[in-house]
N, C-alpha and C positions, 0 to 999 in steps of 0.2 A: 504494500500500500504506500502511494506516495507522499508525503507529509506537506508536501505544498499544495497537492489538491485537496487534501483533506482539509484544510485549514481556509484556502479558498472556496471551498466551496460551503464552509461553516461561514464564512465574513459575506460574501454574497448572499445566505440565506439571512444575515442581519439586516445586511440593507433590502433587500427587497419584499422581506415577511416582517421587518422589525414592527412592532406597535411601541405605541407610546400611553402610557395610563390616562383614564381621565378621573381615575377616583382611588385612590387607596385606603389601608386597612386605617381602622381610626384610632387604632390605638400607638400612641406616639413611645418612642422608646428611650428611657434615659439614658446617659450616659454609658453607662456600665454596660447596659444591654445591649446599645449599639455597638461599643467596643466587641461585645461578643458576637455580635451578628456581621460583624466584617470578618472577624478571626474564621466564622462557620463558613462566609459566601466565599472565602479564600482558601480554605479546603476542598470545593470543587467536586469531590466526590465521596461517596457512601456508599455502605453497603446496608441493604435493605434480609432480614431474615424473617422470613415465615414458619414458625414450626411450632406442631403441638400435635393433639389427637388426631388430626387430623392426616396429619402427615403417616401415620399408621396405617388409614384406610387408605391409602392411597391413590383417589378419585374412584372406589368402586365402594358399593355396598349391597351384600346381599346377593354378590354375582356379579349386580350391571354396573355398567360404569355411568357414574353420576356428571352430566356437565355443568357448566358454567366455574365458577370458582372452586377450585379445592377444599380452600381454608373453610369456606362455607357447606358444605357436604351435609354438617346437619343441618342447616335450612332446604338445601335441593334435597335430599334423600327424604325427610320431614322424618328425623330420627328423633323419636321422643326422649326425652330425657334419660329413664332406667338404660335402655339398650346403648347411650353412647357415655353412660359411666360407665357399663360392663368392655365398651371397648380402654375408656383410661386406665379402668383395672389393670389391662394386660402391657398398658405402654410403657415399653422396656429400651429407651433408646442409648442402649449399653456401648456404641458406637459411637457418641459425639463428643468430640474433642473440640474444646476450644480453643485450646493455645495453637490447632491445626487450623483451624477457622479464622483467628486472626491472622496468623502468618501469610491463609489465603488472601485475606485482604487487602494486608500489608504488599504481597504480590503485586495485586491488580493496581494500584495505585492508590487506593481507598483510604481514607482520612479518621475516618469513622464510622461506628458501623451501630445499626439499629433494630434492636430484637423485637418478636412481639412477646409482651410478657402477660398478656392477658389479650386474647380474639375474642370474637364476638360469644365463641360457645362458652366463654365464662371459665373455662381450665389454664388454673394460673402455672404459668413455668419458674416461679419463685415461691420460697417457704412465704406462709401469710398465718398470720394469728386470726384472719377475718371468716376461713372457710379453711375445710379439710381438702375439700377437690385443688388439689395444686400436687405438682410434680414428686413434693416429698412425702406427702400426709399416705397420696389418692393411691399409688404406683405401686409395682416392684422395684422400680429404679430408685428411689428413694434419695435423689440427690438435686441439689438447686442449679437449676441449671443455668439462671441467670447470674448469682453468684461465680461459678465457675468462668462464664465468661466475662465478668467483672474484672478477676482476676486474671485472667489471661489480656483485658486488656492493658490493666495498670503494668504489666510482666514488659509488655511489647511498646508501651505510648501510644497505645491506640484510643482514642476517643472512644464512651459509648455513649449512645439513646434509650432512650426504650419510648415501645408502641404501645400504645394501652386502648381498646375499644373500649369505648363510653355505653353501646346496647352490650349486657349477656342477658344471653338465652337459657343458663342455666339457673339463676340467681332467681331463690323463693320469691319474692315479694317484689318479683318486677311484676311487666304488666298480662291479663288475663291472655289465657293462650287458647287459639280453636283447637277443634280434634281436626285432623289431616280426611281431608276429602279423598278416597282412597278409586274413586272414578276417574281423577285426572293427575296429570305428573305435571313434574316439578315445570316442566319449560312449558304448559299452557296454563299453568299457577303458580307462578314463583310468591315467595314469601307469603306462603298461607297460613305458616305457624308461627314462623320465626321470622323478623326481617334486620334489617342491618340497621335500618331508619325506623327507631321507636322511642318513644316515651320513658324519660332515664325518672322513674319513681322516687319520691323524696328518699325512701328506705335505701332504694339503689344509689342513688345522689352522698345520702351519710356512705355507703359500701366506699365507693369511689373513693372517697375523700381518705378514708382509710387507706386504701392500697394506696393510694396515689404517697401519701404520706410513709407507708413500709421503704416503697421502691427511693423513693426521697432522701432515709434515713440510714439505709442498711448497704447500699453499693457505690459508697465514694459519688466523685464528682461526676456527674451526668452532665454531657453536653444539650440534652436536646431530648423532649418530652413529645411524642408523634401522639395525638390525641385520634378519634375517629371516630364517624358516622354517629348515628342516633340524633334525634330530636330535643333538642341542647336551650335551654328557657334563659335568658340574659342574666339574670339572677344563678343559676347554674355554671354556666360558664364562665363570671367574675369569681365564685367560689373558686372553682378548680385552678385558675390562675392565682388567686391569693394565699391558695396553698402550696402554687409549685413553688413561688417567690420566696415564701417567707421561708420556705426551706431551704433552696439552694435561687439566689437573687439571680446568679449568672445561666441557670439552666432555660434557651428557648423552647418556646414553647410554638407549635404549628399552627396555623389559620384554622385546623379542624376543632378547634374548642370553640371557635364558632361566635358569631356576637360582637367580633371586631376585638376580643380578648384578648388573640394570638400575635406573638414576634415576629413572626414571616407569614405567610400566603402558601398555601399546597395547591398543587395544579392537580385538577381531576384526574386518575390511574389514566398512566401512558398517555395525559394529552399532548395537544400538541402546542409547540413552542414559540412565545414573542417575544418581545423585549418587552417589562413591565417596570420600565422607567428606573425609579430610584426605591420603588420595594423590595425588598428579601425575599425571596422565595424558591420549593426546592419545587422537582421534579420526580414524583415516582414512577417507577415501572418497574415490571415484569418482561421476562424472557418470550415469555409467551404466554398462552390466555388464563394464566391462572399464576396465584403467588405462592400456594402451598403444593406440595409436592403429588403429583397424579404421574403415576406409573406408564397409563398407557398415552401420555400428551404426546401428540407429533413437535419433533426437535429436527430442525430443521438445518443442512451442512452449518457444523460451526465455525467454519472459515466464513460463511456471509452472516453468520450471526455475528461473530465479532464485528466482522465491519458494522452493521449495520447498528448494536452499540455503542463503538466509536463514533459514530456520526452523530447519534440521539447524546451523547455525552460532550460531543463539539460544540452541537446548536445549542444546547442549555446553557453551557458555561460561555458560549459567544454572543447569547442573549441575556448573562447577567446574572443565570441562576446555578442553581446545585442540584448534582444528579445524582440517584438513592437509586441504586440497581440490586434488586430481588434476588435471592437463592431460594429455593426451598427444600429444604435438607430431607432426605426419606426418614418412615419410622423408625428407623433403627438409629438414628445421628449423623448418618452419612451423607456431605455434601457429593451428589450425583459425580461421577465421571464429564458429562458435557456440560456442567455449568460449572465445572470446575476448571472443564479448557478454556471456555469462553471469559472467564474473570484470568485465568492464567495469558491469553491470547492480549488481552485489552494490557493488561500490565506489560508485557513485551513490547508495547508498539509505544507505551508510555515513555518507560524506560529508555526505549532508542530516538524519543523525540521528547526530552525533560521538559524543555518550555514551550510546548503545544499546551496546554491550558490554562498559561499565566499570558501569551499571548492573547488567546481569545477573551482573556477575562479585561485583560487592558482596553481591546476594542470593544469591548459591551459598556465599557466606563464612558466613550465617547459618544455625545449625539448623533442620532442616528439620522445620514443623509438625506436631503427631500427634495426633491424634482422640481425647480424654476423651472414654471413653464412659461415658451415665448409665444405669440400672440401667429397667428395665421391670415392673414388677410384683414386685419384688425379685430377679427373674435379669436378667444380663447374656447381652447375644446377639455375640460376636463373630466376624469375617465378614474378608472380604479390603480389604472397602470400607472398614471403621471401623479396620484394622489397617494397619500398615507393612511389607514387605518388605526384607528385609535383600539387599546383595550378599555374594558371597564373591570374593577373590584368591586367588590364586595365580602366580607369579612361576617355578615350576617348568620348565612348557612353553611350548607358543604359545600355547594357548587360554587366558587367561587369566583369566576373568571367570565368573560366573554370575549372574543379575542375584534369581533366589527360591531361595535359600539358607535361609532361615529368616523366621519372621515375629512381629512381637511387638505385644503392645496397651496404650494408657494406660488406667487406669480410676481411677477418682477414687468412692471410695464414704465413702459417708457415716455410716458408722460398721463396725466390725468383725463380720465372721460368716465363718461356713462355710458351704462350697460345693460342693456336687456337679458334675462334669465329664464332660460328656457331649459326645463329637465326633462330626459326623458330614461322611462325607467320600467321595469315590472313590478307590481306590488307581489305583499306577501303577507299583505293584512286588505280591512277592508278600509274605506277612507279614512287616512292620519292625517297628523298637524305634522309637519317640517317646519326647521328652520335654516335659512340659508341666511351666516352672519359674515360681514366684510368690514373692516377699520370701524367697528363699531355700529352698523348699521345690519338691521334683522330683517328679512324677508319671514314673512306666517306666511304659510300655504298649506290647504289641506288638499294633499295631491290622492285622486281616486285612485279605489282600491276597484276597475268596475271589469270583473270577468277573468282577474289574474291577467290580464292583456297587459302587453306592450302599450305605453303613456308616455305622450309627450304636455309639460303642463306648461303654463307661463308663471313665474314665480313675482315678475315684479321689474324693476331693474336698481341699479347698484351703481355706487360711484369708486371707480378704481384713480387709486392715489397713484402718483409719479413714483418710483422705487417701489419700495416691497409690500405685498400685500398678502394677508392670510384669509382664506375662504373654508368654511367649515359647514358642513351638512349635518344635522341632528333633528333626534325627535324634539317636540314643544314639550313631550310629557312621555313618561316612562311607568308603567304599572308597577316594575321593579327594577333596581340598579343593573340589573343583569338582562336587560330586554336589549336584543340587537336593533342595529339599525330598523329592518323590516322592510326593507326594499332591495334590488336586485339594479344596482345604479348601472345605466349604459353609458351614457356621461350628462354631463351638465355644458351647455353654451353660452358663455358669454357675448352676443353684440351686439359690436358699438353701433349706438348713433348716430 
């Protein structure tokens, strides 16, 4: 692989897919905590681990094999409760070495690495005074496993995290659970029992705050607390934050506590990449369509898997953020033979090119390029290609991102005139309000939505100033911070007079 194409063709993906924010997380960061969120975006990269009961079954149960997520198995299989304690009973991962597992990391280039110490199914992989079901009490194995790699990372100077789901599905006194419709499967009723997004109950709320507070007090210095999914109440989510603080001030904390609580931003599993201006934020992914470990998942040559997370680990760090790449260790402890070449692979190419990711992290630090456009016969034509796409945040929910939120254009004219505005475009609603704003002047139009047809509108006209001017398209009104533009732009015409 050649390191100038690769690196080229990460800096091209800047400038021509870069966004720019128009809204960030609201929670502003002191000192201290900033000092710690440059030290995290300047490590570049992580390792992400999924492992617990799950990883036991394998993606199969009962014979079949269960799709969609692994880690999730008892929601897609809809395994009741009893039958996936009698499987933790037998969870004997007599194979997993950590000091084996950071060295891996340490390999691939990895900075830091991020366990889950409690999934959604509620089986902790840390000793806890709060419930028996955890790795030491529940098992034959009888040992902490998050402990162990504690230690393994202080051994090596390896940073750790930990994941913690905010829904379990094991946990008495969550919320009321149906019986499993046994007429239909998992993939035409997903989360029928159990779902990833639910209601975290006061009694579950005090649990949290518990563990959260164990993991806090008992494995040294944590860099970075991965929170996730469930339906998180504003008052819930400053809890959770006032506890990870007041325990360790320096440990970030992820956008998934949701409510605008969190230090950085998490991009949806495996989204895809922009520049989000001057916030923090990391990038998870998976190998492939699952994060916990399934036996029969198709793995595909790992000479183009590696490439192809080189390149998802180029654009993150070329656009400013941090990349958390997945293992999912089988039931026994063993990280796979191919995700072990693929984190071995990526480390190699690291290695033989040291400053490919401080490069790209330099040019994510610079503003990102924007098209002066020149004038055509005295109208300007502008279009998606000669324009910028804005992101939008939000810090509210889970979802947290929108990547065409809004769009705006440089124009450089060389003397002053008035301009008629003419857009033409496909809706994707039915009649909305736009606004087209120029050197401080608003164009309202509510451009029809009549048929999903091709629309040419007249907006108004506009007075463009001698030297530089900025043109921006947006809605009047937004139902939520994360609502896209809504239209399907062919371009907009400016002419003159």
């Amino acid at each position: 692989m050649n390191i100038r194409t690769l690196i080229a063709t990460a800096l091209i993906s800047l400038i021509l897919c870069g966004c720019n924010t128009s809204a960030h997380l609201q929670h502003k960061p002191d000192a201290k905590t900033l000092t710690a969120l440059n030290t995290w975006k300047n490590d570049h990269f992580g390792m992400f681990i999924h492992f617990g009961i799950y990883s036991k079954l394998a993606g199969y149960w009962q014979g079949e094999k269960i799709p969609f997520y692994g880690e999730q198995i008892m929601n897609h299989a809809r395994i009741p409760v009893p039958e996936y304690e009698a499987v933790a009973r037998e969870f004997n991962p007599i194979d997993f070495n950590a000091d084996e597992i950071v060295s891996l990391a340490k390999e691939a280039g990895m900075k830091y690495i991020v366990i889950t110490t409690k999934h959604h199914d509620g089986f902790c992989l840390f000793k806890t005074k709060t419930t028996n079901y955890n790795i030491v009490d529940f098992t034959p194995y009888g040992k902490d496993i998050v402990a162990q790699l504690a230690e393994a990372c202080k051994k090596q100077g390896m940073k750790l995290g930990f994941y913690y789901s905010l829904p379990d599905w094991h946990f008495p006194q969550g919320i009321a659970r149906m019986s499993p419709d046994t007429t239909t499967k998992c993939w035409d009723h997903v989360n029928q029992v159990y779902s990833p997004l639910e209601r975290v109950t006061p009694e579950l709320e005090d649990y949290i705050v518990a563990q959260v507070t164990e993991l806090l007090s008992n494995y040294g210095e944590i860099t970075t607390i991965w929170f996730d999914m469930g339906l998180i109440t504003p008052e819930q989510s400053k809890r959770f934050r006032q506890t990870v603080k007041k325990l360790q001030p320096n440990c970030l904390i992820n956008g998934r506590i949701m409510n605008n609580m969190g230090d950085y931003m998490t991009l949806p599993d495996n989204g895809n990449v922009a520049s989000y201006g001057d916030v923090f934020w990391d990038n998870p992914a998976s190998l492939y369509g699952t994060w916990g470990y399934k036996e029969w998942i198709e793995r595909p040559d790992s000479d183009k898997k590696i490439q192809a997370q080189l390149n998802r680990l180029c654009r993150t760090v070329s656009h400013g953020g941090v990349f958390l790449l997945n293992i999912g260790p089988d039931g026994n402890g063993n990280v796979i033979p191919y995700e072990k070449e693929v984190l071995q692979g990526i480390g190699t190419f690291l290695r033989n090119h040291p400053d490919t990711l401080d490069i790209l992290a330099r040019q994510a630090q610079q503003p990102t390029p924007t098209p002066i456009i020149a004038a055509s016969q005295g109208d300007y034509e502008l279009t998606t290609n000669n324009g910028l796409f804005h992101a939008a945040l939000d810090g509210t929910g889970y979802m947290s991102v929108v990547e065409h939120s809004w769009i705006s254009w440089e124009i450089e004219s060389a003397e002053e005139g008035l301009y008629d505005v003419f857009i033409i475009y496909s809706p994707e609603n039915n009649d909305k309000e736009y606004i087209l704003s120029c050197n401080k002047q608003e164009l309202k139009q509510v451009l029809p939505g009549v048929d999903r047809m091709v629309q040419t509108s007249s907006m108004g006209s506009i007075k463009l100033m001698k030297g530089h001017n900025q043109i921006r398209l947006d809605q009047a009104k937004r139902a939520t911070p994360l609502e896209p533009l809504g239209l399907e732009l062919h371009k907009i015409i400016l002419r003159k007079r």
